[in-house]
C-alpha positions, 0 to 999 in steps of 0.5 A: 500500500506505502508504493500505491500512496507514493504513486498517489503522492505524485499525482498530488504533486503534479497536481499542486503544480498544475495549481501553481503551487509550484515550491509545494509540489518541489518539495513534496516530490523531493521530501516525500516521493520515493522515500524509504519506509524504513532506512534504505528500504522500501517496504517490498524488500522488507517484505522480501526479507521477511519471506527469505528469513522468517517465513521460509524458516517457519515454513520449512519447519511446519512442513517437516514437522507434518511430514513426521507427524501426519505423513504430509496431510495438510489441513486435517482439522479442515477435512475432517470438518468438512467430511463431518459436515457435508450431506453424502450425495448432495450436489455441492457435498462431495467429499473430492472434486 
């Protein structure tokens, strides 16, 4: 969302230009478009970095701890849900596509 409001910054300067508010849309476009979220960074290589580190390691670990636990199933709360909840033979009920 912080690229999307950057654009959106932009189209705010070229709008206080075409205004004639010439100093107001300078300032804006070299104090507040294209500035770093966090220090050197924009928000998409934080994100970047959070996928490469964290969540790659929390995902690995989900993935071999199901893999020792329940030979790889995933969402057997869910399936167990929906087999528990489905009306057999009923159209939309099917238990697989």
């Amino acid at each position: 969302m912080s690229g999307h409001a950057d654009l959106l910054f932009g189209e705010a300067a070229d709008a206080l230009s075409d205004a004639g508010h010439t100093e107001l849309a300078e300032r804006m476009r070299t104090e507040i478009v294209g500035l770093n979220t966090f220090p050197g960074r924009w928000t998409f290589q934080l994100v970047e970095e959070f996928d490469d580190g964290y969540y790659a390691t929390v995902k690995d670990f989900e993935k071999r701890t199901r893999t020792d636990l329940l030979d790889g199933r995933r969402h057997v709360f869910e399936s167990e849900m929906k087999e528990s909840r489905r009306t057999h033979g009923r159209p939309g009920h099917e238990a697989r596509p």
